[in-house]
Structure formats: structure tokens, C-alpha cells
C-alpha positions as CSV (number, residue, x, y, z in Angstrom):
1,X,96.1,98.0,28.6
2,X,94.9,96.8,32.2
3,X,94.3,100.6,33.1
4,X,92.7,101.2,30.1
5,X,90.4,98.2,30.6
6,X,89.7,99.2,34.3
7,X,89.2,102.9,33.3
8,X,87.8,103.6,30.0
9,X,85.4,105.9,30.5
10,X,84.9,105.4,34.4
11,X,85.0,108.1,36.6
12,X,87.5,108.3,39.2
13,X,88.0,109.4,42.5
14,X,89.3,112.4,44.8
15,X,88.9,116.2,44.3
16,X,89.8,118.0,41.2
17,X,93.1,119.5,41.4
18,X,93.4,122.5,38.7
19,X,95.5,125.5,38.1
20,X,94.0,128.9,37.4
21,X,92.0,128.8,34.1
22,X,90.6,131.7,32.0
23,X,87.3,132.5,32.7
24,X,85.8,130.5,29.8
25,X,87.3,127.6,30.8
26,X,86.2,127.6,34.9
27,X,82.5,126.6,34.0
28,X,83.7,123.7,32.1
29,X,86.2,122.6,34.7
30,X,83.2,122.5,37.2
31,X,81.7,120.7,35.3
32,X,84.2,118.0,35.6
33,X,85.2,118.9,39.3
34,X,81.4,118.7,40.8
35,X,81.1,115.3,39.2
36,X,84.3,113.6,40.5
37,X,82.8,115.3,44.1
38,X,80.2,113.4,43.8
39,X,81.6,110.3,42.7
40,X,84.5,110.8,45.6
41,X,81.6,111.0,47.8
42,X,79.9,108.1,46.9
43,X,82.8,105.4,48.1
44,X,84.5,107.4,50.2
45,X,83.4,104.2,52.5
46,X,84.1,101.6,50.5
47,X,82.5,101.0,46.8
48,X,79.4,99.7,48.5
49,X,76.4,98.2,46.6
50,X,75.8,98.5,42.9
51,X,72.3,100.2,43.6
52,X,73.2,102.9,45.9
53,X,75.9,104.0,43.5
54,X,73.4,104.2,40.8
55,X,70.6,105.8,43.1
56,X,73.5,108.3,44.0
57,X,75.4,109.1,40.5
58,X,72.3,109.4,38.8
59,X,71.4,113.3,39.6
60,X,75.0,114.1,39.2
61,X,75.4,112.7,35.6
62,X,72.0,114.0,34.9
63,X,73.6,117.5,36.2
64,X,76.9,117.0,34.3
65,X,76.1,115.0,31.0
66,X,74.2,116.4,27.8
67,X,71.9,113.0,27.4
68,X,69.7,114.3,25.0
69,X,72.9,115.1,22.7
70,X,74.4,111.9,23.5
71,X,71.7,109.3,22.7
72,X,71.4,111.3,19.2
73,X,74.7,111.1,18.3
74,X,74.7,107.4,19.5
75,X,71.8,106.8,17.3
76,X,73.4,108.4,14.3
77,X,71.3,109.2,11.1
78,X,67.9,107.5,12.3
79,X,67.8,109.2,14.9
80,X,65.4,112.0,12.6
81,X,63.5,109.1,11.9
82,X,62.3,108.2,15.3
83,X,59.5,109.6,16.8
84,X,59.1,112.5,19.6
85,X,58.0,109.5,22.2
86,X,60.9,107.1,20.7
87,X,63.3,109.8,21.0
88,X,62.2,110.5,24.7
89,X,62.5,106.5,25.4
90,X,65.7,106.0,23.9
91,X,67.0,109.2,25.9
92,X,65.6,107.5,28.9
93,X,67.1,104.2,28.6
94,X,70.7,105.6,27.5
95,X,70.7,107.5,30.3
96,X,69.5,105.2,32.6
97,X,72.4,102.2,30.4
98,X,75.3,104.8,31.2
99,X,74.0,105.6,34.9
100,X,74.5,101.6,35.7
101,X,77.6,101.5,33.4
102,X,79.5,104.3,35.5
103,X,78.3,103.2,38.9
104,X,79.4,99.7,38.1
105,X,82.8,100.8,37.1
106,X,83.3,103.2,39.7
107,X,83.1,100.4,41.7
108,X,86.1,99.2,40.5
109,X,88.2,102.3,40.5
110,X,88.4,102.8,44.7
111,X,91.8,104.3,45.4
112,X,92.1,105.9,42.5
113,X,92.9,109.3,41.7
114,X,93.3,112.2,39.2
115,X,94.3,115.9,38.3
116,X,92.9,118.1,36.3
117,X,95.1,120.1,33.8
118,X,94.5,124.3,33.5
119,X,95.1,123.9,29.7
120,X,91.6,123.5,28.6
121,X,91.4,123.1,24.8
122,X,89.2,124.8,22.5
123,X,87.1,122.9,19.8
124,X,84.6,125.5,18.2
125,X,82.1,125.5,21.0
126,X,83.4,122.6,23.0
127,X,86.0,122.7,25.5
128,X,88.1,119.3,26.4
129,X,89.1,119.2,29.9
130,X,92.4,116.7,30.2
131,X,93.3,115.1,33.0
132,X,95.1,112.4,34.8
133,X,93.9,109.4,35.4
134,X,96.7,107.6,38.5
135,X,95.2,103.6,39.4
136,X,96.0,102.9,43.1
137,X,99.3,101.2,41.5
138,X,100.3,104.4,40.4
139,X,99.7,103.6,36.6
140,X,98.5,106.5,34.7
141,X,95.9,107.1,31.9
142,X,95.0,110.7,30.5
143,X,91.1,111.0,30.6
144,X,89.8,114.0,28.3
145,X,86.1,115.2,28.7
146,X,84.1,116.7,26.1
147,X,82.3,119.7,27.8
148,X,79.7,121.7,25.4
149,X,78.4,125.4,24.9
150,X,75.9,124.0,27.8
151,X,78.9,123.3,30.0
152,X,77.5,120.2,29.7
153,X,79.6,116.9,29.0
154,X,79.4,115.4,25.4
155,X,81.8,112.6,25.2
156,X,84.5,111.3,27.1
157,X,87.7,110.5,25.7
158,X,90.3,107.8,26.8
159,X,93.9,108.8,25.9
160,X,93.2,111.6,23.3
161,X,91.2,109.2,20.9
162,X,89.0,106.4,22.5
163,X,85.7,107.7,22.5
164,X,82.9,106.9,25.0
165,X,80.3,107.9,22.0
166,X,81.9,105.7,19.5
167,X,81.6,102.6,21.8
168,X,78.2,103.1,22.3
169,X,77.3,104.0,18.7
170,X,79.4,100.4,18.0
171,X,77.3,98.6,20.7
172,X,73.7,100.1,19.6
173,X,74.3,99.8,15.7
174,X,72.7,96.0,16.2
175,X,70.0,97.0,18.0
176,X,69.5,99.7,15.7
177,X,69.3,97.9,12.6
178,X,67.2,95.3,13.5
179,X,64.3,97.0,15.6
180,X,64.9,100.5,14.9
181,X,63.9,102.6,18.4
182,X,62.1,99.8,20.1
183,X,64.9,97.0,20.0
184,X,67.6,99.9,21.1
185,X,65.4,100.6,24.4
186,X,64.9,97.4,25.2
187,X,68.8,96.7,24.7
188,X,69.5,99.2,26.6
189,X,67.5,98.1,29.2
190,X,68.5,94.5,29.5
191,X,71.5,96.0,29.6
192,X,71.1,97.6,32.6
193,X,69.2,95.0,34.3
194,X,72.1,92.7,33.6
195,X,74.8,94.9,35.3
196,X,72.1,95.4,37.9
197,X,71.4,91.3,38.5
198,X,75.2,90.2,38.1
199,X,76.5,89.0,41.6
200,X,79.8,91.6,43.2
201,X,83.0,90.3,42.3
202,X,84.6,88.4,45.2
């Protein structure tokens, strides 16, 4: 449970390690592999302040994650209800939500490592890309990403079943029902802000 708390849906540390794949799979393990690059990158001197993580994460999960597909998902069935411009804003501050959210955790997940498995699993037009999650104590936790058609990544799954897109559909169905669009952006926001405000753990 404490690995699961420290890594559920966090990205961790240290270049991929992967078998051959067939060629379907490679663009979806790229994916994967450029993001943990970046992310390796980012504290390979320490985990740093909270905003340069964010300031340097944020083109990399922009690169990596399907946003658009993720917010609407989120959202669930009002989502068709929302406007063009309230679509675009809730897009905008999930994005920006998740951006803070990884950073902040990635923080926490220095000296961590994992490894990429070459048996890529085939779900219609997605592909899940497993791998192993190792905390510095050498606990382990398998870490599944959802990649789409788009080789872009849909959801993120927490041994086999805990789903990043089911936590945040959880966290914004109060939002949602009382505000509609409006009082999800501005959740999602403060949201942010908070992680952003909150003093570095000693």
C-alpha cells in the first residue's frame, strides 16, 4: 500500500529498458520511453522546486498524453453538453491539474526506477504498455499505460486495475454536478494553485 500511495499514477525515473517489440508496438513504447527521458532528466539533480518541474513536464505530457480525450472521458456524459469554449477551458485546466499533479509527485519518486516489458497488449485500438515500477527500497508496483491509435497516452493504470481516469472522474463528479463546466475549471484550478502554494516537505 505505501508504494501504491507514493506511486499511483506518478511517473518514475531512469531510462526505459524494453525488449524487441513488433513494429506496432515500438510507437507506443516511445511513447512511454520519451516521457520517463524527460522526467529522468528533470531530477537527475535532485527533485528541485515544484515549479521547474511543472515548467519542464509540461511539453512532455503535452507530447505524450491525449488531453483532449482525457478531460472528456473525465467529464463523462455532459461533456456533449458543454460548450466549444467550456470544452476548451476544461481541457485547459485538466491539463494544466495533471501537469502540477505529476510534477508534484515526481518529486517524490527520486531514486526510483522501472522496466518496460516487450509484451505490449492489444485492446482494439489501444495498446497497454506494462511495466515495473522498483521504489528506491526495492518494492515493486506494475504501472500499465494506456497508449491510443494516436500513440498517445489515454489512461494510466496502477496494478492492472486502478485507473488514473476513474480517480479523476470520482474527484470532478462534485464539481460537475453542482456548476456544470464553470465549477470544474475553477476546481481544477484551485487545485493546482494549492499544489503550487503548499510549502516542500521537510
Amino acid at each position: 500500500m505505501r508504494l501504491i500511495r507514493h506511486f499511483a499514477a506518478a511517473f518514475l525515473l531512469v531510462p526505459v529498458l524494453a525488449a524487441p517489440a513488433r513494429a506496432g508496438d515500438e510507437a507506443a513504447i516511445k511513447t512511454v520511453g520519451d516521457l520517463y527521458a524527460t522526467f529522468s532528466g528533470a531530477v537527475k539533480d535532485g527533485a528541485g522546486p515544484l515549479p521547474a518541474r511543472v515548467e519542464v513536464l509540461g511539453p512532455a505530457l503535452d507530447r505524450a498524453f491525449d488531453f483532449p480525450a482525457m478531460a472528456r472521458i473525465a467529464v463523462g456524459s455532459k461533456w456533449g453538453g458543454f460548450t466549444s469554449e467550456q470544452q476548451a477551458a476544461v481541457i485547459a485546466a485538466f491539463k494544466r491539474s495533471l501537469n502540477v499533479t505529476y510534477a508534484s509527485r515526481l518529486g517524490r519518486a527520486a531514486g526510483g526506477k522501472f522496466e518496460v516489458t516487450p509484451k505490449v497488449e492489444t485492446r482494439g485500438a489501444q495498446r497497454v504498455v506494462p511495466t515495473t515500477v522498483t521504489a528506491a527500497d526495492g518494492d515493486d508496483s506494475q504501472v500499465d499505460f494506456v497508449v491510443n491509435g494516436d500513440d498517445k497516452v489515454q489512461d494510466v493504470l496502477l496494478n492492472g486495475d486502478v485507473s488514473e481516469l476513474a480517480a479523476q472522474r470520482t474527484i470532478l463528479s462534485k464539481p460537475l454536478a453542482s456548476g456544470g463546466a464553470d465549477a470544474v475549471v475553477k476546481f481544477l484550478n484551485e487545485r493546482a494553485d494549492g499544489m503550487l502554494a503548499a510549502k516542500p516537505a521537510q
